[in-house]
C-alpha positions as CSV (number, residue, x, y, z in Angstrom):
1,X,-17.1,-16.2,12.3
2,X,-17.9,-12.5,12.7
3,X,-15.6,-9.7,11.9
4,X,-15.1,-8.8,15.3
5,X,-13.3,-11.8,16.2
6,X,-10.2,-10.5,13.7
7,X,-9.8,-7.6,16.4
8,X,-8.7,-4.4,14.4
9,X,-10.3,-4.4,10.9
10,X,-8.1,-4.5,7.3
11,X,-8.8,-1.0,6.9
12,X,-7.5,-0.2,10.1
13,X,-4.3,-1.9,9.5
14,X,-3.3,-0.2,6.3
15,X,-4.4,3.2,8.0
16,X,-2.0,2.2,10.9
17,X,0.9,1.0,8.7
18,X,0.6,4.3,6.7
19,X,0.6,6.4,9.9
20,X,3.8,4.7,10.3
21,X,5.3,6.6,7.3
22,X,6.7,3.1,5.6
23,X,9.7,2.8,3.7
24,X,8.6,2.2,-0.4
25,X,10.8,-0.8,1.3
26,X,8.5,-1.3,3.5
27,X,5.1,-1.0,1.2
28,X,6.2,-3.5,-1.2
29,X,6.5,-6.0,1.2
30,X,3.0,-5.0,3.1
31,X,0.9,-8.2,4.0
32,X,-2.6,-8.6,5.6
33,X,-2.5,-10.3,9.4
34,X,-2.6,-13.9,9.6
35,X,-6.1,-13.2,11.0
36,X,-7.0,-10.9,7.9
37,X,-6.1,-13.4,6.0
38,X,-7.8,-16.2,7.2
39,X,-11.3,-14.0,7.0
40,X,-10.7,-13.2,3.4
41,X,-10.2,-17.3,2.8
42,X,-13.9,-17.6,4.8
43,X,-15.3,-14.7,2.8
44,X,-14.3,-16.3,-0.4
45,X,-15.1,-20.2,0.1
46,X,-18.5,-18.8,1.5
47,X,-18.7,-16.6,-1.8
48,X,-17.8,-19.6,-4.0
49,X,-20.6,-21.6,-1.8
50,X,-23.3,-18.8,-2.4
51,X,-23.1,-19.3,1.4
52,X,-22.4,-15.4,2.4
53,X,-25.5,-13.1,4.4
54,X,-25.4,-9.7,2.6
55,X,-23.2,-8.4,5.5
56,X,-20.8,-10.9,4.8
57,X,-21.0,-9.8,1.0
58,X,-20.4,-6.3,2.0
59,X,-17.5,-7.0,3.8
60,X,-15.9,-9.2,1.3
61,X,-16.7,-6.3,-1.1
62,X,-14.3,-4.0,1.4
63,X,-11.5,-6.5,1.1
64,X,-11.8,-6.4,-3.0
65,X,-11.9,-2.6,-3.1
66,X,-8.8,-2.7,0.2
67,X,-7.0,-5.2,-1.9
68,X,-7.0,-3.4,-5.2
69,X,-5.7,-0.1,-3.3
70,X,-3.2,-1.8,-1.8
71,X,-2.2,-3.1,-5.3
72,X,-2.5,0.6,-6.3
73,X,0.2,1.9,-3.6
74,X,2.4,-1.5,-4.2
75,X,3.1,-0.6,-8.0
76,X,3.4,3.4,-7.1
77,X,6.3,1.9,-4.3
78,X,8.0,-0.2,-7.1
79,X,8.0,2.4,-9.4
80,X,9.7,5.1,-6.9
81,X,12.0,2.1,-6.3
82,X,12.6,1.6,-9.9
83,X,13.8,5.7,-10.4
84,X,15.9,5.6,-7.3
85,X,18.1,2.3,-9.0
């Protein structure tokens, strides 16, 4: 399964959805595509498998570093959240 099949990439899909000027609403509730998704599970059972090329260890290595910014932006959206209640 190769990256391209996902059409747009993770990245691009948090760029887009910031370009959107979310809500805090709206970030907490942020979730990868189905098809994001679904890659991440293939990265990680081919991971767990020692199965992954080195591309497919770089991309996984994207999600991990995407993931823990999203995370990042996610507790700064709760916390504005938290002062407005």
């Amino acid at each position: 399964m190769a990256n391209e099949n996902i059409g747009i990439s993770p990245i691009d899909e948090v760029l887009d959805f910031l370009l959107s000027q979310p809500t805090a609403e709206q970030v907490v509730t942020l979730r990868a595509s189905e098809a994001a998704q679904e890659r991440l599970r293939y990265l990680l059972d081919g991971s767990r498998n020692n199965a992954l090329n080195d591309a497919e260890r770089n991309e996984l290595e994207v999600y991990v570093q995407l993931d823990n910014l999203v995370a990042r932006l996610k507790a700064r959206a709760r916390l504005k959240l938290a002062e407005r209640a």
